[in-house]
C-alpha positions in Angstrom: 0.0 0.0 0.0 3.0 2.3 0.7 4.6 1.7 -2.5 1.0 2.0 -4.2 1.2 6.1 -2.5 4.6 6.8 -3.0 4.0 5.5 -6.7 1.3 8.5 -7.2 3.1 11.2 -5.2 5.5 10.7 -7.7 3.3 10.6 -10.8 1.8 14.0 -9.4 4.6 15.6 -8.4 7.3 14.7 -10.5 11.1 15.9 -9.4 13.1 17.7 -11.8 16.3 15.8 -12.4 19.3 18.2 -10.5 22.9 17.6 -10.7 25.9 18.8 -8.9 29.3 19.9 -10.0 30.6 18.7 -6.5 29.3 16.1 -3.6 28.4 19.1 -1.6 26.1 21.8 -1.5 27.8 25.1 -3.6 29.1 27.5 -0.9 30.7 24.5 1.3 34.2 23.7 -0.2 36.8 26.6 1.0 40.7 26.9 0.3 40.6 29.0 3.3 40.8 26.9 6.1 43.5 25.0 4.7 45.0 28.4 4.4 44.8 29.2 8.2 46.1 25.6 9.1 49.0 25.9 6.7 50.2 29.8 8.0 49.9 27.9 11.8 52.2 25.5 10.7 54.8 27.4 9.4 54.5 30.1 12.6 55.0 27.4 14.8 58.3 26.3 12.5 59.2 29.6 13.2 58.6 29.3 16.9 60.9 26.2 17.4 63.3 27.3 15.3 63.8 30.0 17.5 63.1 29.0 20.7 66.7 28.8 22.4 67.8 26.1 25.0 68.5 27.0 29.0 71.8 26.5 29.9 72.7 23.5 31.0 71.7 22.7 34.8 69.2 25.0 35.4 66.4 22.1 35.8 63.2 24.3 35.9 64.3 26.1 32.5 65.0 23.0 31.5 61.4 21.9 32.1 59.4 25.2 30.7 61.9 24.8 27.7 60.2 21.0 26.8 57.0 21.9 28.0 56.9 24.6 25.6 58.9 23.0 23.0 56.1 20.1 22.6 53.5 22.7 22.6 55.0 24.2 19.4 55.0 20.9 17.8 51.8 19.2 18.8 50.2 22.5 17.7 52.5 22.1 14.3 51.6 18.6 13.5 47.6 19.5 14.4 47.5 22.0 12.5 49.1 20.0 9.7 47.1 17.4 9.8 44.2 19.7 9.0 45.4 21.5 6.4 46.1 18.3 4.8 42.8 16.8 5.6 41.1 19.8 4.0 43.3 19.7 1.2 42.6 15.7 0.3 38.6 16.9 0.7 39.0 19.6 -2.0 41.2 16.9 -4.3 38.5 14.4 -3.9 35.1 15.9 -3.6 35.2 19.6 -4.9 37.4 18.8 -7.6 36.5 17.2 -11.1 38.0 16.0 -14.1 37.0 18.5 -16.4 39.3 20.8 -13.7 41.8 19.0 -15.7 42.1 20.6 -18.6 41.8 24.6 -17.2 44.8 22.9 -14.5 46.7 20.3 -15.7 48.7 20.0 -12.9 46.7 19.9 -10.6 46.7 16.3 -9.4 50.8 17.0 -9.3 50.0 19.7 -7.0 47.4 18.3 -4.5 49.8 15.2 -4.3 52.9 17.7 -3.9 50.8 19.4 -0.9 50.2 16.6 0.8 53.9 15.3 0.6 54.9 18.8 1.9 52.4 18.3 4.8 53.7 14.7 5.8 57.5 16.5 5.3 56.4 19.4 8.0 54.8 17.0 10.7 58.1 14.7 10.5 60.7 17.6 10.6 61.4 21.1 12.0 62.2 22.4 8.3 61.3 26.4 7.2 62.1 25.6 3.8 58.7 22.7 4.1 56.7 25.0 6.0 57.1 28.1 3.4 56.9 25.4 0.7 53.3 24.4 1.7 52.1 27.7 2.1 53.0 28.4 -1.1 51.4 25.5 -2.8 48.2 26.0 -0.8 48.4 29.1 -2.1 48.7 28.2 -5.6 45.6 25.3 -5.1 43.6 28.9 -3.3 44.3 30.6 -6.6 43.3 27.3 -8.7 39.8 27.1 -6.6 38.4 30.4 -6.9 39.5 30.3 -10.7 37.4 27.5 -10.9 34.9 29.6 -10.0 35.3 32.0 -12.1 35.6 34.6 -9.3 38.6 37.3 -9.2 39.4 36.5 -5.1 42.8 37.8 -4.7 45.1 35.9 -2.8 44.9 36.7 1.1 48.7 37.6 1.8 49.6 37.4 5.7 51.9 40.3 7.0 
């Protein structure tokens, strides 16, 4: 009897066939948060890089130096591990192949992000950390081209 109903709610209110450029409503994939993840990254880089041991000895320096050291990088790999999980999600569900041929290399550079992401949780290097927020930027610029929208680059001072 259900089916019987359902059967003539369809045939008297038929529903226009829809399709969707992404798996997600328009308005939910974002660059930006990737962005944010990827400048916390490299200003926690900068934070350990400069962060200066206590002279030998001095045991309570000593301890406020690792507490604070492991701070830096638990809040560096976090915050790596985002951007890179926001970055896979724009790869895989915002992105299509007819992307492709406006950005060829775009599979090269989601791939290359995601290697730079691994490389920035694993080591303390400046060089990675800039290196991503460059390529995020460069997949930022690829997005909103997509889009056909003129959103300049958001540059951090």
């Amino acid at each position: 009897m259900l089916k019987k109903i359902t059967s003539q709610v369809k045939e008297f209110f038929p529903a226009k066939e829809v399709s969707a450029h992404c798996d997600g409503p328009c308005g939910v994939y974002d660059p930006a948060s990737a962005r944010v993840a990827a400048e916390a990254a490299l200003s926690m880089t900068k934070k350990l890089l400069a962060l200066e041991p206590p002279a030998a000895g001095n045991k309570e320096a000593m301890v406020a130096y690792h507490n604070t050291f492991s701070r830096y990088v638990q809040i560096k790999e976090e915050q790596t591990h985002l951007a890179k999980t926001e970055l896979l999600v724009l790869w895989t569900d915002y992105f299509k192949p007819q992307h492709l041929e406006q950005f060829p290399d775009l599979h090269d550079t989601f791939w290359k992000a995601a290697k730079l992401c691994s490389a920035v949780k694993v080591g303390v290097s400046l060089e990675d950390a800039t290196a991503l927020l460059e390529t995020v930027e460069k997949i930022h610029n690829m997005f909103w081209a997509s889009k056909n929208r003129d959103v300049p680059w958001y540059t951090a001072s």
